[in-house]
DRENTORNU-749975 format. One record per residue: residue number from 1; residue in one letter; x, y, z of N, C-alpha, C in turn. Coordinates in steps of 0.02 Angstrom, whole numbers. Example, Ala and Ser with C-alpha at 12.3 -4.5 7.8 and 13.67 -1.06 7.14 Angstrom:
2
KEFI   pos   code      npx      npy      npz     capx     capy     capz      cpx      cpy      cpz
KEFI     1      A      660     -284      390      615     -225      390      660     -165      390
KEFI     2      S      642     -112      354      684      -53      357      645        2      394
% end
This chain:
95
KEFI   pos   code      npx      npy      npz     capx     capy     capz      cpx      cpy      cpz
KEFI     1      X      155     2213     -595      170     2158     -550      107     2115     -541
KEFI     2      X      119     2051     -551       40     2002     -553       43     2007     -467
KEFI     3      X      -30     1984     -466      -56     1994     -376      -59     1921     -380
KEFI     4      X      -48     1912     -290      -36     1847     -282      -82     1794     -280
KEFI     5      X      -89     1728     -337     -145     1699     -314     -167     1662     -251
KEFI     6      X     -242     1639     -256     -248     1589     -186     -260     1521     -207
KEFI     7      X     -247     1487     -131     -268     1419     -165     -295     1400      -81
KEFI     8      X     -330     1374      -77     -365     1362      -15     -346     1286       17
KEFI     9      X     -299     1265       26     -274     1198       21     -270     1177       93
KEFI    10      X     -276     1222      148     -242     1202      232     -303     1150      244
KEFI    11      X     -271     1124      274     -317     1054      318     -329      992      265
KEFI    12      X     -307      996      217     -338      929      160     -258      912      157
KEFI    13      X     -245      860      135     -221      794      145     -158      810      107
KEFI    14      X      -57      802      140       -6      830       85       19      761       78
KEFI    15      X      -42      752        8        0      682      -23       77      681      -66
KEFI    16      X      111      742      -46      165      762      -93      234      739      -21
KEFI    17      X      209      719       40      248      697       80      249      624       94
KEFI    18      X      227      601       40      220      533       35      269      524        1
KEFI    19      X      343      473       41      397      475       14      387      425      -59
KEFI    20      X      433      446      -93      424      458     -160      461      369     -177
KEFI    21      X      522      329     -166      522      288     -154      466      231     -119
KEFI    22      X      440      251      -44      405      209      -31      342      198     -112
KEFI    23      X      322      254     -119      255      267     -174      292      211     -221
KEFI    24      X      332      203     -256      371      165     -322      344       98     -295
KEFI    25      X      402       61     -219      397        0     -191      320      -29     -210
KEFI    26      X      255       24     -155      205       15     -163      183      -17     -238
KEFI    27      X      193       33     -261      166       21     -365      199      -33     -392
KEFI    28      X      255      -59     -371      292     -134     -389      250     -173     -370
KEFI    29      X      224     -167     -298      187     -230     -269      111     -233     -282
KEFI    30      X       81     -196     -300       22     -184     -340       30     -204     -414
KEFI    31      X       58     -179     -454       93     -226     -517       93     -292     -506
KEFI    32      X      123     -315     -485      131     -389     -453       79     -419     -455
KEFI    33      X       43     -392     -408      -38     -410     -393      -79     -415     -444
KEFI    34      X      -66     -367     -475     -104     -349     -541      -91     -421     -594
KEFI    35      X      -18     -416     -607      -40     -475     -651      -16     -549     -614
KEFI    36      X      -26     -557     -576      -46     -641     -533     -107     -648     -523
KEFI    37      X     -179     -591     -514     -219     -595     -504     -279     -568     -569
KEFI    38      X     -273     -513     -552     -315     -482     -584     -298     -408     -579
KEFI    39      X     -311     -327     -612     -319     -269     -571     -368     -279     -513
KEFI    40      X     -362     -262     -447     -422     -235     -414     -445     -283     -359
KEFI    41      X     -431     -356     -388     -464     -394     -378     -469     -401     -295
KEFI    42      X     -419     -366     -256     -430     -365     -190     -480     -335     -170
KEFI    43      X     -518     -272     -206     -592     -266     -160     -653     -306     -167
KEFI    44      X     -630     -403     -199     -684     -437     -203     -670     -498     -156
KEFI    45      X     -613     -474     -113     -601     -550      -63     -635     -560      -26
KEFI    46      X     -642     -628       12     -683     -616       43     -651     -620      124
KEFI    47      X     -681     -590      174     -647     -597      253     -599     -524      236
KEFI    48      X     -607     -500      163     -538     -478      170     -487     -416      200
KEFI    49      X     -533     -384      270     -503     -370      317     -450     -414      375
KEFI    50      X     -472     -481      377     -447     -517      434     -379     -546      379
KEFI    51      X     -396     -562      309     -370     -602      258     -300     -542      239
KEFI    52      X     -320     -497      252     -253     -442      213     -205     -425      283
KEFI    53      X     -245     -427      349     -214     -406      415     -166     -454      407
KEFI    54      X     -186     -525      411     -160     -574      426      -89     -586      351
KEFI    55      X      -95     -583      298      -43     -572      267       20     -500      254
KEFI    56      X       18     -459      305       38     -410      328       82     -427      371
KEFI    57      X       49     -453      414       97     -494      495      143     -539      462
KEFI    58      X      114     -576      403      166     -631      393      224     -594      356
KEFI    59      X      230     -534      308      271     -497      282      315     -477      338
KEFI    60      X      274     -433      396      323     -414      457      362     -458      477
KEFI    61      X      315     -531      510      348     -576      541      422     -621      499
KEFI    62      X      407     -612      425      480     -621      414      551     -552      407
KEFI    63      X      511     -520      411      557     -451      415      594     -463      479
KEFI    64      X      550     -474      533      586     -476      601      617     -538      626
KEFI    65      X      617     -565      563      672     -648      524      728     -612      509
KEFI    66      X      733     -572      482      798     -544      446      801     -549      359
KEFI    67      X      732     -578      337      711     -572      274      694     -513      235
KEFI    68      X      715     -471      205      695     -415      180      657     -411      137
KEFI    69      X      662     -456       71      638     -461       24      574     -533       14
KEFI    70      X      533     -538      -16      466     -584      -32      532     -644      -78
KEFI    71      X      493     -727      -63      548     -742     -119      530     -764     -179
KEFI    72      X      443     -747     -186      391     -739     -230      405     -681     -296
KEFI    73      X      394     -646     -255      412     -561     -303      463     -550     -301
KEFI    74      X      507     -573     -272      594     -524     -261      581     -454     -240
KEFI    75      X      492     -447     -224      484     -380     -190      501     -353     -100
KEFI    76      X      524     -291      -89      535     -287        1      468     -315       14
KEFI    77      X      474     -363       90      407     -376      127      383     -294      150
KEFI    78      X      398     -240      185      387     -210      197      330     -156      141
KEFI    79      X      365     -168      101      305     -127       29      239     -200       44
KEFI    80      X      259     -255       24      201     -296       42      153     -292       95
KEFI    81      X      190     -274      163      150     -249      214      109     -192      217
KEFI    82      X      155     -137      200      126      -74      168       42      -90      136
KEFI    83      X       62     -126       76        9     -132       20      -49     -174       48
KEFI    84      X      -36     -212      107      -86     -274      135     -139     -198      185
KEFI    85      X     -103     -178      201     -132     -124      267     -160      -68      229
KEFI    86      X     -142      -42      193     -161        2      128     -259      -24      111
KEFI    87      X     -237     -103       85     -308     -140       74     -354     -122      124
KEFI    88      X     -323     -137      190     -365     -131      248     -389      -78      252
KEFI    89      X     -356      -28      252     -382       37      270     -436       55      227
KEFI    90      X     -419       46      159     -467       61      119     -531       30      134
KEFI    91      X     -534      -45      127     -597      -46      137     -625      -64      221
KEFI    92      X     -584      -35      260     -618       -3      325     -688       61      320
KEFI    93      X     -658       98      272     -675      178      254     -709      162      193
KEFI    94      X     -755      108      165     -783       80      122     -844       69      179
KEFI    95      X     -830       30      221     -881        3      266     -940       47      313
% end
């Protein structure tokens, strides 16, 4: 009988509960980004904590329009919001 292995995993981060749809939406709207812009090119904006907050709100603020979808990308605003706050966070934890 094999003995049981270990894996020391408690307290670090279960990116496997990261719903699996939202993850896709996300990667559409990054795609997107990717080729209108550049890869990446969001960690060279500039302001672009106040600049990504502020296009986040405008994704919400048409959501709470009754707009679901961008009429740019045909992507959900909500993945857009997602992906604007995503930016933020990151380079919060950059700073």
């Amino acid at each position: 009988m094999k003995e049981a292995g270990l894996k020391y995993d408690i307290g670090k981060a279960r990116l496997d509960l990261i719903p699996a749809k939202a993850e896709i939406e996300l990667g559409n709207v990054l795609t997107f980004g990717a080729n209108k812009y550049a890869e990446n090119s969001w960690q060279n904006v500039d302001d672009a904590i106040n600049r990504y907050t502020a296009a986040a709100m405008r994704h919400i603020n048409a959501m709470r329009q009754g707009e679901t979808h961008d009429l740019e990308s045909g992507l959900l605003h909500s993945a857009h919001a997602a992906c604007n706050m995503m930016f933020v966070t990151e380079l919060i934890n950059q700073g």
